[in-house]
C-alpha positions as CSV (number, residue, x, y, z in Angstrom):
1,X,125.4,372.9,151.7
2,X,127.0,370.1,153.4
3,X,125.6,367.9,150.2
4,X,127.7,370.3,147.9
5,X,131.0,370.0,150.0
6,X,130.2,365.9,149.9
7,X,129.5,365.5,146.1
8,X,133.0,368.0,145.7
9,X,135.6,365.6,148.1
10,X,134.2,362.1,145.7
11,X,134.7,364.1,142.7
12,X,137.9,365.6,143.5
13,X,138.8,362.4,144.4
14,X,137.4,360.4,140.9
15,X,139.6,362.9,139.1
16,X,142.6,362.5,141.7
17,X,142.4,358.9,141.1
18,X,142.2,359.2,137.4
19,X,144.8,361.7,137.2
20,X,147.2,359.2,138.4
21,X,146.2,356.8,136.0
22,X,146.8,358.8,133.2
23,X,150.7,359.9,134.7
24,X,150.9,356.0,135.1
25,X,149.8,355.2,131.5
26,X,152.1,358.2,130.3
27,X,155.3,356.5,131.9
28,X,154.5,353.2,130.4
29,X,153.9,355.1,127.0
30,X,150.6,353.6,126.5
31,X,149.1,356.1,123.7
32,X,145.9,353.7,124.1
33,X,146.0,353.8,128.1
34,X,146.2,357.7,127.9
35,X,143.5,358.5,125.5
36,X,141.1,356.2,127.9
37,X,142.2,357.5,130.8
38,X,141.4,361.0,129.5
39,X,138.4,360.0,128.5
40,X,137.3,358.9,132.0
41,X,139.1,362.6,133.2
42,X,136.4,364.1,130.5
43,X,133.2,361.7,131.7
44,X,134.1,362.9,135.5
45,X,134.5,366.6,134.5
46,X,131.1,366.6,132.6
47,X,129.4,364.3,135.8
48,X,130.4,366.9,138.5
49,X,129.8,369.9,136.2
50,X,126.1,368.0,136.1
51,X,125.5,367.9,140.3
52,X,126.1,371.9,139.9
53,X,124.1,372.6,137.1
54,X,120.1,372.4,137.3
């Protein structure tokens, strides 16, 4: 459904955008930046896996 496709292209996006937090946090060797960041990559996953899931 075109709601499906929609709810995909944010979340893909979310975890895109989070993605490149973490590589940015990595280069600036923030051990503190990259365990949030991966926490936010976690929260995202389990969000979208919720839209898909009854």
């Amino acid at each position: 459904s075109l709601y499906a496709i929609a709810c995909r292209s944010v979340g893909a996006q979310r975890v895109k955008n989070t993605c490149i937090q973490f590589h940015e946090c990595c280069q600036e060797k923030s051990k503190v930046g990259c365990l949030k960041t991966l926490d936010y990559l976690r929260n995202d996953f389990y969000d979208l896996c919720s839209m898909f899931i009854p």
